[in-house]
C-alpha positions as CSV (number, residue, x, y, z in Angstrom):
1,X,207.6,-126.4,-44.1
2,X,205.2,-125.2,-41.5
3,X,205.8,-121.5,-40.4
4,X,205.0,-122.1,-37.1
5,X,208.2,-124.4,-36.3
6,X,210.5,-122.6,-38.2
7,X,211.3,-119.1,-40.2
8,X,213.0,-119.3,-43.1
9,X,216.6,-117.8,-41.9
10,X,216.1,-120.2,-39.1
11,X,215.6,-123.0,-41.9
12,X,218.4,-121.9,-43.7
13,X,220.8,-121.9,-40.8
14,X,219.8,-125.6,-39.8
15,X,220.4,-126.3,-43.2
16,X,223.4,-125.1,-43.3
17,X,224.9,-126.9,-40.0
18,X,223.7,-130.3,-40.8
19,X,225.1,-130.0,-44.0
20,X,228.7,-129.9,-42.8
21,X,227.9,-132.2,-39.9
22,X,226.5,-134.7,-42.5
23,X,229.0,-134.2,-44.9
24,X,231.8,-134.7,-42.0
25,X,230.4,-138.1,-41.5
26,X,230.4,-139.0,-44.8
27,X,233.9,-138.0,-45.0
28,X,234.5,-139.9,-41.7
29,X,232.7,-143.5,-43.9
30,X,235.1,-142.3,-47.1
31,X,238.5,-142.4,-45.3
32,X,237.1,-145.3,-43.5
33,X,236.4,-147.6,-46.3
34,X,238.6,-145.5,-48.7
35,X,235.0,-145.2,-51.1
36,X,233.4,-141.8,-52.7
37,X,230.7,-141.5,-50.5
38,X,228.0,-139.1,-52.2
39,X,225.6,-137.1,-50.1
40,X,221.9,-135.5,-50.7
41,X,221.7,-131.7,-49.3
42,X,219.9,-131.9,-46.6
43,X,215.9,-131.6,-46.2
44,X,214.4,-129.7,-43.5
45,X,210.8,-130.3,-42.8
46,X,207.6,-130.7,-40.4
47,X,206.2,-134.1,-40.5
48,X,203.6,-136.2,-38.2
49,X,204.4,-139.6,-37.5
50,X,202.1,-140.9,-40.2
51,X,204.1,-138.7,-42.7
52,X,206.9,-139.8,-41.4
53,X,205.6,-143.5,-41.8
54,X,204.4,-143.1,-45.2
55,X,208.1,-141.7,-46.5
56,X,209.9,-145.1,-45.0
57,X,207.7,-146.9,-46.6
58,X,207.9,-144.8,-49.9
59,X,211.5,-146.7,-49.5
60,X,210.8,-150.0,-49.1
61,X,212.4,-152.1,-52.0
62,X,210.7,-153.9,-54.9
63,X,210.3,-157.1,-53.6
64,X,208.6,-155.6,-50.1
65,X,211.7,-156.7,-47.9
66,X,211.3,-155.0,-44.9
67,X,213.8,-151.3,-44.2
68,X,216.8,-152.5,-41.0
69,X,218.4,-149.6,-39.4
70,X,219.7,-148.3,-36.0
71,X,218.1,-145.3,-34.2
72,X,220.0,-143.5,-31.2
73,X,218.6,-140.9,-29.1
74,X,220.3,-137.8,-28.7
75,X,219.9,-135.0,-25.7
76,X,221.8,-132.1,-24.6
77,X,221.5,-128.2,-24.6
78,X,217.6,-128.1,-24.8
79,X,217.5,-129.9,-27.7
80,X,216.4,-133.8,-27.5
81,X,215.7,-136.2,-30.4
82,X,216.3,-139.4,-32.6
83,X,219.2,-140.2,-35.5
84,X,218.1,-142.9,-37.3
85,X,219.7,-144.6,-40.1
86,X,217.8,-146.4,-42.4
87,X,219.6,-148.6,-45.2
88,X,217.4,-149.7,-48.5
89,X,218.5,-150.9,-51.6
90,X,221.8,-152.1,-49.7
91,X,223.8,-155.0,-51.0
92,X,225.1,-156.5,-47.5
93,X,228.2,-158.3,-48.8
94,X,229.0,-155.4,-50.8
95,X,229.3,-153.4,-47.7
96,X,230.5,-156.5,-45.2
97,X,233.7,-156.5,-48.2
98,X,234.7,-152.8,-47.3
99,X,234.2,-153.4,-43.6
100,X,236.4,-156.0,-43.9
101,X,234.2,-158.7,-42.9
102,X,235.2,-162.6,-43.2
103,X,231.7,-164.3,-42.1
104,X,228.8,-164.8,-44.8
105,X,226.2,-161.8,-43.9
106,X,223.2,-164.0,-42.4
107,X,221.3,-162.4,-39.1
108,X,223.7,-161.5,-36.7
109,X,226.7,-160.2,-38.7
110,X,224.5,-157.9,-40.8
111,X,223.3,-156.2,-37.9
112,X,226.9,-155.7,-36.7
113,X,227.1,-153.9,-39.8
114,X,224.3,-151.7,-39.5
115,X,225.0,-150.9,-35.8
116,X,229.6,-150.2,-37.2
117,X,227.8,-147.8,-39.7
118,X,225.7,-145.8,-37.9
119,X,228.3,-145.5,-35.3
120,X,230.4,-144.0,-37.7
121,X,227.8,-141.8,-39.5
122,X,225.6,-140.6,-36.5
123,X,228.2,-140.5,-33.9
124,X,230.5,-137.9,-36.3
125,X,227.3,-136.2,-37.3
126,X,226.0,-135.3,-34.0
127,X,229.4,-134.5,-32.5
128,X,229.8,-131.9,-35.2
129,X,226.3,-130.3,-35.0
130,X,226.3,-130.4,-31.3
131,X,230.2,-128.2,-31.9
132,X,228.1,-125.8,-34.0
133,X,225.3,-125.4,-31.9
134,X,227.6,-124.8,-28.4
135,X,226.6,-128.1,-26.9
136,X,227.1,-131.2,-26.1
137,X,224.8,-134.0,-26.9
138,X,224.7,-137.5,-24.8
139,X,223.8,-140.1,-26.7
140,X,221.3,-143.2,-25.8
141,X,222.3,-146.8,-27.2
142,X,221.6,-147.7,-30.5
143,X,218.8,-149.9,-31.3
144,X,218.0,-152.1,-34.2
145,X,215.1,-150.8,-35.8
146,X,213.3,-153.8,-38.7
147,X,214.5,-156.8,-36.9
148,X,211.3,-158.1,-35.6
149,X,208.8,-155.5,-37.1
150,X,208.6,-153.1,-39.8
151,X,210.1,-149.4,-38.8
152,X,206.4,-148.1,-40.1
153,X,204.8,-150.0,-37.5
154,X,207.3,-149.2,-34.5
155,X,206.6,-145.1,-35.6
156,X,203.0,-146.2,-35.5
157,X,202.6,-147.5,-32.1
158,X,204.6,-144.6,-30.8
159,X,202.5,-141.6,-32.5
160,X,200.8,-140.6,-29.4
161,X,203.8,-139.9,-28.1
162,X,204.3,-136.7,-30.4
163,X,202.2,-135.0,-32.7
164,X,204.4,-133.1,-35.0
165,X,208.4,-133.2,-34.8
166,X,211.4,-131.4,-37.3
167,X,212.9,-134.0,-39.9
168,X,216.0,-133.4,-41.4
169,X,217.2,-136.1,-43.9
170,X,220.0,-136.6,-45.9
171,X,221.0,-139.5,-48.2
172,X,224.2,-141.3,-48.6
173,X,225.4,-143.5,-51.4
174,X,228.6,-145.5,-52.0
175,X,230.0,-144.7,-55.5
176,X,230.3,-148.3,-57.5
177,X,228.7,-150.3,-54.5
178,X,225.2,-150.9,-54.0
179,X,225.1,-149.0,-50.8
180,X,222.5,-146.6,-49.9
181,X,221.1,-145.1,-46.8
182,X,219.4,-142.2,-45.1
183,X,219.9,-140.6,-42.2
184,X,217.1,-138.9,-40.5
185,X,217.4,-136.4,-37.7
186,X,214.2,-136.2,-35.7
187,X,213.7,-133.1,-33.4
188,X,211.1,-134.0,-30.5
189,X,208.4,-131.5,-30.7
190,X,208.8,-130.6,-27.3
191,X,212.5,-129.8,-28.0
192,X,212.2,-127.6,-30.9
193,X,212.0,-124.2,-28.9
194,X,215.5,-125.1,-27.4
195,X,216.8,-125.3,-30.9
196,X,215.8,-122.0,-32.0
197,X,216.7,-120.6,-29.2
198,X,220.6,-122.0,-30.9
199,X,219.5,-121.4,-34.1
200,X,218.2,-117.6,-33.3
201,X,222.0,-116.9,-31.3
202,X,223.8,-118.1,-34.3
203,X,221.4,-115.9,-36.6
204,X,222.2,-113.0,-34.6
């Protein structure tokens, strides 16, 4: 963790609030599918967009399918950034089954699945950080992320964009269902001094 983003009593309180807003969205998915949905604590860290690159593709499955997902921008109270949610090692049916789904998951229908996920997941996590924080957050439309190119190269071809951002990342797994996925919170680095600012309050 670099020291210049964050102290660590200012780690340890972002820690601690995406925690419960993660695990609040997990809970939202388990009463949702009626599944035991198990959770990663979350990480905090400081990562450049090649890192950041370089640990989706440290995901990528055996066979070298390609990562889907759905990232939604967030902004609101100083603070601005990206949720994405990145499914790997997902069995598609499996999770079409709990959704409820009658239509064979080809194309289309599975990325009505991903998008019905990371609603659930990102919208409940955000709304409860945002609480936690005293703001509100307004959130972009989602977009599918691996539909037409690799999420490694759409991070590439934005990397002049930013040059260092926070990442917090927590993973979520469906008990007896091959369902897995990460969500990844990714504070702009031009937005970070506006979470402090939160994070110092809350400290204090």
């Amino acid at each position: 963790m670099s020291a210049s983003l964050l102290t660590e009593p200012q780690r340890d309180c972002l820690q601690e609030l995406t925690n419960i807003a993660m695990g609040q969205a997990g809970d939202r998915l388990a009463r949702l599918l009626n599944v035991f949905v198990s959770l990663s604590i979350p990480h905090v860290s400081a990562l450049t967009p090649t890192d950041i690159a370089m640990a989706l593709q440290s995901l990528n499955s055996e066979d070298g399918s390609p990562l889907y997902g759905v990232c939604q921008g967030f902004i609101g109270g100083g603070i601005a950034g990206e949720a994405m949610l990145i499914f790997n090692d997902t069995n598609y049916d499996d999770l079409a089954s709990l959704l409820k789904y009658d239509s064979v998951v080809v194309g289309d229908v599975r990325n009505e699945l991903l998008m019905d996920t990371a609603n659930v997941l990102n919208g409940a996590c955000l709304r409860s950080l945002a609480e936690q924080l005293d703001t509100h957050f307004s959130l972009g439309p989602p977009m599918l992320l691996g539909q037409h190119r690799r999420i490694t190269e759409l991070l590439e071809n934005n990397r002049m964009q930013w040059k260092q951002a926070l990442v917090i990342e927590i993973n979520y797994t469906i008990k007896n269902h091959q369902i897995n996925c990460d969500l990844l919170l990714v504070i702009a680095e031009h937005a970070i001094d506006g979470l402090i600012e939160k994070l110092n309050y809350l400290i204090d």
